[in-house]
C-alpha positions as CSV (number, residue, x, y, z in Angstrom):
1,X,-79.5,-8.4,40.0
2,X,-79.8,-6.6,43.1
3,X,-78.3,-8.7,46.1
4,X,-74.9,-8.2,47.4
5,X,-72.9,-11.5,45.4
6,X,-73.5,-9.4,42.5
7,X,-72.7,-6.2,43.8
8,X,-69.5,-7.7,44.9
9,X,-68.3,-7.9,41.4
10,X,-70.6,-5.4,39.6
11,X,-69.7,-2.3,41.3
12,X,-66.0,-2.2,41.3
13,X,-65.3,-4.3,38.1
14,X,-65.9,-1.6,35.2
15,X,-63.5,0.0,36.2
16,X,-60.7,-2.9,36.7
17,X,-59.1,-2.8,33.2
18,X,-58.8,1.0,33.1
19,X,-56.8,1.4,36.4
20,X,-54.5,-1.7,35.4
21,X,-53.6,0.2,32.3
22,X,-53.1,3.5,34.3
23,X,-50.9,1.4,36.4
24,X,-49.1,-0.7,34.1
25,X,-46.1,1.4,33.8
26,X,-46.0,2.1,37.3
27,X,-45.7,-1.6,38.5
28,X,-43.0,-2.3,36.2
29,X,-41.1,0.8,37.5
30,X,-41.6,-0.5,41.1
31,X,-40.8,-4.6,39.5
32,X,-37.4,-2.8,38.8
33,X,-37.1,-1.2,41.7
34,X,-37.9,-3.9,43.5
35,X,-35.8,-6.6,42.0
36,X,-32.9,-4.5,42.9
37,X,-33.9,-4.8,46.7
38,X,-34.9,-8.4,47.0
39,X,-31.1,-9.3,44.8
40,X,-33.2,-11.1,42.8
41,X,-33.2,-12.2,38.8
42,X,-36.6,-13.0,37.9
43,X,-39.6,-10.8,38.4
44,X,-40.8,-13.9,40.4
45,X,-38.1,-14.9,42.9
46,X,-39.3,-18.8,43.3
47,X,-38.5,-21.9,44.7
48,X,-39.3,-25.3,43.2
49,X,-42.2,-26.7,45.0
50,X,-40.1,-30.2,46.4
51,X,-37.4,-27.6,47.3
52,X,-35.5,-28.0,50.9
53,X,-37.0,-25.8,53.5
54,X,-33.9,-25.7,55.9
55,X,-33.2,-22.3,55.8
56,X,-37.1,-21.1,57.0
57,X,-37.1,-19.8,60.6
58,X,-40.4,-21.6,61.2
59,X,-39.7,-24.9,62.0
60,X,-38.8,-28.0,59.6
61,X,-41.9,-27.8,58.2
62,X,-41.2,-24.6,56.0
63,X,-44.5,-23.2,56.7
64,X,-44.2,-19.2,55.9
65,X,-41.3,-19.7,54.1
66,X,-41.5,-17.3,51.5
67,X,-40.8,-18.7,47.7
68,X,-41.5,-15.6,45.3
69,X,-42.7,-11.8,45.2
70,X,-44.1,-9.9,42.3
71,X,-45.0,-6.4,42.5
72,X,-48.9,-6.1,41.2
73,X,-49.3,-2.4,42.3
74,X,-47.7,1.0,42.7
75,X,-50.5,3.8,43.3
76,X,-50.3,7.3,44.2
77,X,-52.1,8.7,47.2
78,X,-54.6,10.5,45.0
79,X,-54.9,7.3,42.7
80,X,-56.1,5.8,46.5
81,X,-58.9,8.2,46.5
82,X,-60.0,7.5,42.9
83,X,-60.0,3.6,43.6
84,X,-61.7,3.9,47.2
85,X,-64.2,6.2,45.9
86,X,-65.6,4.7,42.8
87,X,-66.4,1.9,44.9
88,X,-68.1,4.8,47.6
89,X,-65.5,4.7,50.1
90,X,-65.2,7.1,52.6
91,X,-61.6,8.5,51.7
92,X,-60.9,10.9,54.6
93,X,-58.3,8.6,56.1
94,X,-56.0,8.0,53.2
95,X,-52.5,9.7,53.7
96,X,-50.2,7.6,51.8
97,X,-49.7,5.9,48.1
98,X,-49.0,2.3,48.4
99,X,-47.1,-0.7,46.8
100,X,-48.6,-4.4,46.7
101,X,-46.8,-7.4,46.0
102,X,-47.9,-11.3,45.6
103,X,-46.4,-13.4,47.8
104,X,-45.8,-16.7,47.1
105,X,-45.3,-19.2,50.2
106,X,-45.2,-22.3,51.9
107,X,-48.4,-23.9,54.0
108,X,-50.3,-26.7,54.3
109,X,-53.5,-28.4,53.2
110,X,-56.4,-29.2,55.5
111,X,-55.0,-32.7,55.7
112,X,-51.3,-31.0,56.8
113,X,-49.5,-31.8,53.7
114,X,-47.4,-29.0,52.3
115,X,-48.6,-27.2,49.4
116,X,-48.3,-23.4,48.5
117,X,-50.8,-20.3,48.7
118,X,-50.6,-16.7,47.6
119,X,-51.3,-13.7,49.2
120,X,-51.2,-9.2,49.0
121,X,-48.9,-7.4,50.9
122,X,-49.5,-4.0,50.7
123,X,-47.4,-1.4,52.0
124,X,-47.6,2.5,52.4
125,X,-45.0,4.6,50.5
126,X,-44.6,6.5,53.6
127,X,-44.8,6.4,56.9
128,X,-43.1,5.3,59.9
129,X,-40.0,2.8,58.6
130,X,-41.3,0.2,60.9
131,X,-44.6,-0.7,60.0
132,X,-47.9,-2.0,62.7
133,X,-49.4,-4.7,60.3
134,X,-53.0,-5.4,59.4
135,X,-54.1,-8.8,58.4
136,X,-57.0,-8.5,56.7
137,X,-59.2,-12.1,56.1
138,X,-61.5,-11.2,52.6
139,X,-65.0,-12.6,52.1
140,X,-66.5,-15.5,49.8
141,X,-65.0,-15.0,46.6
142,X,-65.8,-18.3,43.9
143,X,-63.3,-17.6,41.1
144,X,-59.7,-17.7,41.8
145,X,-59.0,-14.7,40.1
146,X,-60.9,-12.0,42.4
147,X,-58.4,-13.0,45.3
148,X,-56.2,-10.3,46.6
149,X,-53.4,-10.7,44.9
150,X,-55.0,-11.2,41.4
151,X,-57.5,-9.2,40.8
152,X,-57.7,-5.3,41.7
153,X,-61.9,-5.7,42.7
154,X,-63.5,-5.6,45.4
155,X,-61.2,-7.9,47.6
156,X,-58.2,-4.7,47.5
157,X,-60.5,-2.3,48.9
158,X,-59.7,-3.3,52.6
159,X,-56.3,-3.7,51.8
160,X,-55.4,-0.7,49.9
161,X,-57.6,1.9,52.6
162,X,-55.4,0.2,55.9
163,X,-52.5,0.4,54.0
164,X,-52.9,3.9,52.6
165,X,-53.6,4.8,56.2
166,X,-49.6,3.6,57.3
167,X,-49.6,0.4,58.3
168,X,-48.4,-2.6,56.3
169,X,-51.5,-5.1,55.5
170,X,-51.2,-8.8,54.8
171,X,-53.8,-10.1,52.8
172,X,-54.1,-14.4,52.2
173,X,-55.6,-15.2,48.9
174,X,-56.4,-18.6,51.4
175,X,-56.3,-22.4,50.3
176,X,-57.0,-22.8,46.3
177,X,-57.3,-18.9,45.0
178,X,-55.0,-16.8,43.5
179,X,-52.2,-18.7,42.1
180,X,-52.7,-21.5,44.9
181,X,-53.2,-24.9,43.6
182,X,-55.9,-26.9,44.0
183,X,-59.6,-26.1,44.9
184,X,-59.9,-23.7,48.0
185,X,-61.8,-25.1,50.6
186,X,-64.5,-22.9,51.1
187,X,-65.7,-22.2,54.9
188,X,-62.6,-24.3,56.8
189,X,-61.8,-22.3,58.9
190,X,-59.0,-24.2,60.3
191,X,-57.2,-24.1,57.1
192,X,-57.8,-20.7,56.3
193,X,-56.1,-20.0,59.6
194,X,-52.7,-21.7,58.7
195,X,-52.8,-19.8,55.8
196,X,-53.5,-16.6,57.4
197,X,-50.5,-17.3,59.9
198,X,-48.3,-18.4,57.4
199,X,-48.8,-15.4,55.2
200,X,-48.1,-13.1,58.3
201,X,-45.2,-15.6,58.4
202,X,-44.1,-14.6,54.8
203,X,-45.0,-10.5,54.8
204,X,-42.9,-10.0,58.0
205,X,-39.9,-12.1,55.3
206,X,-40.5,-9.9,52.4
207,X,-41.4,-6.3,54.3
208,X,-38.3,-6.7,55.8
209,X,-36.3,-7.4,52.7
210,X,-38.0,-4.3,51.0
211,X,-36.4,-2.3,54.2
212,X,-40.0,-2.0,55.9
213,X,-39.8,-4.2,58.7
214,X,-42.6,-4.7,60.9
215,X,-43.2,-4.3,64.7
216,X,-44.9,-7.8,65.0
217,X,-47.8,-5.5,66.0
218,X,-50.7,-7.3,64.4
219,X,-54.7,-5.7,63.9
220,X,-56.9,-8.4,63.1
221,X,-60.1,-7.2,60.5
222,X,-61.8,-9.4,57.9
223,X,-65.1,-9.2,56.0
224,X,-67.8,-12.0,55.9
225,X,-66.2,-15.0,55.8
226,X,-63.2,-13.2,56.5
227,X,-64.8,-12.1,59.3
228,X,-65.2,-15.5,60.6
229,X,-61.4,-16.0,60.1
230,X,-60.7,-12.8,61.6
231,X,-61.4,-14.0,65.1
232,X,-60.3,-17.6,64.4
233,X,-56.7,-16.2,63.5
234,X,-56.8,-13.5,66.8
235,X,-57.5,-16.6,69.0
236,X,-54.5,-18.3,67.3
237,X,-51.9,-15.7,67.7
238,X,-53.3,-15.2,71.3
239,X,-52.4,-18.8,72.1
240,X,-49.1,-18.4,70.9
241,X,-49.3,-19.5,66.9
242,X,-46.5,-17.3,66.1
243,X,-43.7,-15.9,68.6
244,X,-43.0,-12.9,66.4
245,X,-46.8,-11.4,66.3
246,X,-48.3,-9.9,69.1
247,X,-52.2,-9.3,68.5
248,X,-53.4,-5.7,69.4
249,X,-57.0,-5.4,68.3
250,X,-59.9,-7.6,66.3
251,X,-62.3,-5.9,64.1
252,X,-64.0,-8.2,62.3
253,X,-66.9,-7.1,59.8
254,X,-70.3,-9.3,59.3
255,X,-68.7,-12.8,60.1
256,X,-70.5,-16.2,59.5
257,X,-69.3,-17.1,63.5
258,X,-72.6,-19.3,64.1
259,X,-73.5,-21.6,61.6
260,X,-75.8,-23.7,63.8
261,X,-77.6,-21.5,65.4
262,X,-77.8,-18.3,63.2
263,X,-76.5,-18.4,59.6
264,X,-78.6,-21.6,58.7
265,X,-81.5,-20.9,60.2
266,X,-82.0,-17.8,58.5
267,X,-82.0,-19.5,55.5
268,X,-85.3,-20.6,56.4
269,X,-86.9,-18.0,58.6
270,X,-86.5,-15.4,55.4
271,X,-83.5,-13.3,57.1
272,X,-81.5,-14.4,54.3
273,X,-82.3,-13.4,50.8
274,X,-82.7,-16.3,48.3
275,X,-80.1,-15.3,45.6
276,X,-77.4,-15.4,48.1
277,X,-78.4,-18.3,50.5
278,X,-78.6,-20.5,47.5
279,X,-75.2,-19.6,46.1
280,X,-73.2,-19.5,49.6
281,X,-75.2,-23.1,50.8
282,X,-74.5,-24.9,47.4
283,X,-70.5,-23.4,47.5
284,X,-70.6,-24.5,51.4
285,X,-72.3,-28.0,50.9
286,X,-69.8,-29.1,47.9
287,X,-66.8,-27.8,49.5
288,X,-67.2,-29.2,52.9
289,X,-68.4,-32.7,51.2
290,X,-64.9,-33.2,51.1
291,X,-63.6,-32.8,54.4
292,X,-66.5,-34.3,56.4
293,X,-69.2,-37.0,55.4
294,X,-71.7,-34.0,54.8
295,X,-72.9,-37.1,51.8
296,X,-71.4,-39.3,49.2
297,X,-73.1,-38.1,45.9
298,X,-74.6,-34.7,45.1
299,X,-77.4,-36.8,44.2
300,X,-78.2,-36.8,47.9
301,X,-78.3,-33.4,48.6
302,X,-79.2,-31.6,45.1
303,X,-82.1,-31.6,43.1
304,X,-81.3,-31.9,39.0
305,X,-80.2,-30.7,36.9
306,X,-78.1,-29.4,39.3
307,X,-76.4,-32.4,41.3
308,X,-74.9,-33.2,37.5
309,X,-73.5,-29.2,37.7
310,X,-73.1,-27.6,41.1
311,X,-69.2,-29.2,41.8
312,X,-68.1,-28.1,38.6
313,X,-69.9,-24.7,39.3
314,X,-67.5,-24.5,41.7
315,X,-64.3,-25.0,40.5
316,X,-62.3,-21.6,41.4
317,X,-62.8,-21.0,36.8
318,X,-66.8,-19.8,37.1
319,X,-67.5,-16.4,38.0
320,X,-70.5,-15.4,40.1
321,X,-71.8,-14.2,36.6
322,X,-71.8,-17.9,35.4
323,X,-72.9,-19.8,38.9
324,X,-75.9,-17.8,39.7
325,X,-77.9,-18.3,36.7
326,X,-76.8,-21.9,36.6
327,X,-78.6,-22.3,40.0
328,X,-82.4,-22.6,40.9
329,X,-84.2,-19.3,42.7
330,X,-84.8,-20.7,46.3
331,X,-83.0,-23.2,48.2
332,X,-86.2,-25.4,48.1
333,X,-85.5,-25.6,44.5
334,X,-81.9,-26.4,45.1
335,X,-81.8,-29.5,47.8
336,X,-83.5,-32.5,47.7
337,X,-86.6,-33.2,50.0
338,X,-84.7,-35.2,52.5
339,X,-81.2,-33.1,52.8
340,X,-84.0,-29.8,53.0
341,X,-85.5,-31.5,56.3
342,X,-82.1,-32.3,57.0
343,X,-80.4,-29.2,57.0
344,X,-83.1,-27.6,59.4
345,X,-82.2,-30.4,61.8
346,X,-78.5,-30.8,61.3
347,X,-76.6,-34.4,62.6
348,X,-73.9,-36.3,61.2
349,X,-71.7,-35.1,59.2
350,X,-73.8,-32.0,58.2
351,X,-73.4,-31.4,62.2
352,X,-69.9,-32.0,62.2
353,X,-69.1,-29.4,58.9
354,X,-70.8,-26.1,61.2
355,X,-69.4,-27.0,64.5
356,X,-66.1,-27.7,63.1
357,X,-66.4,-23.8,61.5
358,X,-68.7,-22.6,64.7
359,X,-67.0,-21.9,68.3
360,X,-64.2,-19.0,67.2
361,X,-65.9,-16.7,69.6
362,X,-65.2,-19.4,72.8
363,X,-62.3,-17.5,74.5
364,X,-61.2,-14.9,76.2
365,X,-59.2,-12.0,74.1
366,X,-56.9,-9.9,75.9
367,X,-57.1,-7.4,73.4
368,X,-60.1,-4.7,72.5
369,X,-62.8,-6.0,70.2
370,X,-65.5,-4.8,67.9
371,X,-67.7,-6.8,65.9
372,X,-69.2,-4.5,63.0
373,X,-72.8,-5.5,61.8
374,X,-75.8,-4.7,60.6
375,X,-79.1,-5.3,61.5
376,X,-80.2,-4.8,57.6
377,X,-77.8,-7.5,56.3
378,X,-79.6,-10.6,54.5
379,X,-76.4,-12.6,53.6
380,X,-74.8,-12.8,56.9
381,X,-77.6,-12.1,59.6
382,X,-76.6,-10.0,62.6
383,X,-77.8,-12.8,65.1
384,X,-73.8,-14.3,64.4
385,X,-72.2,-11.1,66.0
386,X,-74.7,-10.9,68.7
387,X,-74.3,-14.9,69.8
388,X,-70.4,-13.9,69.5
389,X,-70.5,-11.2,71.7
390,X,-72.6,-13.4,74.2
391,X,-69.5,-16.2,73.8
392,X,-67.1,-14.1,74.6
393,X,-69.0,-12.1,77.5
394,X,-69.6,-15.4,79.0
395,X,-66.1,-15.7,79.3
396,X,-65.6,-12.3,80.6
397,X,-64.2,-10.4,77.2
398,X,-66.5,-7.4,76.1
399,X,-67.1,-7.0,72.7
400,X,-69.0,-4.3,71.6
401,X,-71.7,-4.7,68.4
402,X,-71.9,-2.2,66.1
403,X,-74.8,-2.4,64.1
404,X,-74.8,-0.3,61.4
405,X,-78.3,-0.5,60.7
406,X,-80.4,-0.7,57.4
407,X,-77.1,-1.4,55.5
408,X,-76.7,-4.1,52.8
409,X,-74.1,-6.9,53.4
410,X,-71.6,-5.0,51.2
411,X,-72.7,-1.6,52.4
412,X,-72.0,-2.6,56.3
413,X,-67.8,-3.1,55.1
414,X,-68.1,0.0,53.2
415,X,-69.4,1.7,56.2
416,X,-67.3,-0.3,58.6
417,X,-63.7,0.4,56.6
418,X,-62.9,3.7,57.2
419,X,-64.0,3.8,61.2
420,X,-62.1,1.1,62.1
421,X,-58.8,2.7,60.5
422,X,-59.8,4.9,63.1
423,X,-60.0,2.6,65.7
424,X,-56.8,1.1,64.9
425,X,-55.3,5.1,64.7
426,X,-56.7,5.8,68.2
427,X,-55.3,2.5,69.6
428,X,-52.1,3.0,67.9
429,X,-51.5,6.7,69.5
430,X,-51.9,5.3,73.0
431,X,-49.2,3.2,73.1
């Protein structure tokens, strides 16, 4: 199927099983190595979910408190190569192997109740001892498994080239993925910030405890809808979300950062492609259904056979394999009539949904900025980093757009990766 959902999963997953074998024995070496540093028992070092949070530096709340680590990966520098190249990475900036744990921590829901998330850290087997630290915000992702701390896809790539480059990288599975319970609320922004801050919260815990303690030097990047979160998180540790972080650069890559005025619609002017305006709009629509009054019964907004299907479609236990056949061709096909007029001419709770999302490019960085893009991208149209760079001009922050041209959605990351390590090199050496 050629559009980039599929490609996603397609062109890194053959060769999943094969490198976790390779790596098998390695992890375990580094689980003992690493249970020796962290004092710990089990290879899971974890707190009961009702247990007291009185001893987290983050306020009563316990958010970032760090409950368990697990080491998932211990790779050689030229094992680096072989994973960044089979997925046609540019591997001229790798200089270190690497070691990634799962984190297990505290956060909360989109409500504010406490509940747990998971998230990578990755850090370099060399290096400076003191590590700069890259939060990096992945993209859509459906099953729970292709998170960053479960599965060795597509979602590592970012991860493993920052962190084979010398800095330490924090990676949020977000809200619902991973081991995180629940179902992840797809396109909140706001929550997918707390857990991005909170898992900052808990690498800087468990970095230092492996004796690589960070600067509190933070480089912002994200892909897609990590993209989106990308500048939503830089705008929160610019206003202060977290004493110990001080943000130094944003590079996000292909973010959703209009809703309103560019992502939807291109779902109707043909600048995105069907395949994957159908699957992101029906993961969108039943996510957001239950955080704003976007309607009251799929009914509403989906044709059947699918308004019997599409919640269950998207459960975090279907893979893309499984949701995109089980979905009509064209979003026509997908919505009813009414909600197909409505969605052109958004109000109500529809309305609320994208402007709650919509609006992360409305201040004033302090920091450098580049917004990566591509002018050939059909999932996530390069209108959103144009209107971005016009918010933040108009508040007199220059961002420059870096269009990569006739590059797929995919292909612009791919592209993108390896010159803003870079970036982040060339920032780094002027300090």
């Amino acid at each position: 199927m050629d559009n980039d959902i599929s490609h996603a999963v397609h062109s890194t997953r053959p060769a999943r099983r094969g490198r976790r074998r390779a790596a098998h024995r390695t992890v375990a070496a580094a689980a003992a190595l690493l249970l020796a540093a962290l004092g710990t028992a089990p290879a899971v070092a974890q707190q009961p979910a009702g247990a007291p949070a009185a001893s987290s530096p983050y306020g009563t709340d316990g958010r970032g408190t760090l409950l368990g680590v697990t080491p998932v990966a211990s790779l050689g520098r030229a094992d680096v190569v072989r994973f960044l190249a089979q997925a046609g990475m540019d591997t001229g900036t790798v200089r270190h192997g690497l070691r990634g744990y799962r984190l297990t921590y505290r956060t909360v829901t989109p409500q504010g109740a406490p509940t747990t998330a998971t998230g990578l850290l990755v850090l370099p087997t060399g290096g400076p001892r003191r590590l700069d630290l890259v939060s990096d915000t992945h993209g859509t992702m459906a099953h729970r498994d292709y998170a960053p701390s479960v599965g060795e896809d597509f979602g590592r790539i970012a991860p493993y080239l920052h962190a084979s480059a010398g800095r330490a990288v924090a990676a949020p599975d977000y809200l619902g993925l991973g081991q995180g319970p629940g179902r992840h609320p797809y396109m909140d922004t706001a929550s997918a910030v707390t857990a991005s801050v909170d898992m900052l919260r808990a690498a800087r815990t468990a970095a230092g405890r492996l004796k690589r303690p960070l600067t509190g030097e933070v480089y912002a990047s994200g892909f897609s809808q990590g993209g989106q979160v990308a500048m939503a998180l830089g705008r929160a540790l610019a206003n202060g979300a977290d004493r110990h972080f001080r943000l130094r650069a944003l590079a996000p890559v292909s973010g959703p950062y209009d809703i309103e005025h560019a992502e939807t619609p291109a779902l109707f002017d043909g600048g995105i492609n069907d395949t994957s305006g159908v699957f992101y709009l029906a993961y969108y629509l039943t996510a957001q259904s239950r955080l704003h009054p976007v309607y009251q019964d799929p009914a509403e907004a989906f044709r059947e056979p699918y308004a019997t299907v599409v919640d269950q479609l998207f459960d975090g236990e279907h893979t893309e394999e499984e949701i995109i056949p089980a979905l009509p061709a064209t979003v026509r096909e997908l919505l009813t009539d009414d909600f197909y007029r409505r969605l052109q001419h958004p109000t109500g709770g529809l309305l609320e949904a994208a402007r709650a999302q919509d609006g992360n490019c409305a201040w004033r960085p302090a920091v450098p900025v580049r917004l990566y893009s591509s002018s050939g991208d059909t999932d996530v149209v390069i209108a959103n980093a144009r209107h971005c760079a016009a918010d933040l001009a108009a508040r007199g922050a220059e961002a420059r757009v870096i269009d990569q041209g006739a590059t797929s959605h995919n292909g612009t990351y791919m592209t993108s990766g390896p010159q803003i390590v870079r970036w982040f090199d060339a920032l780094a050496a002027r300090r």
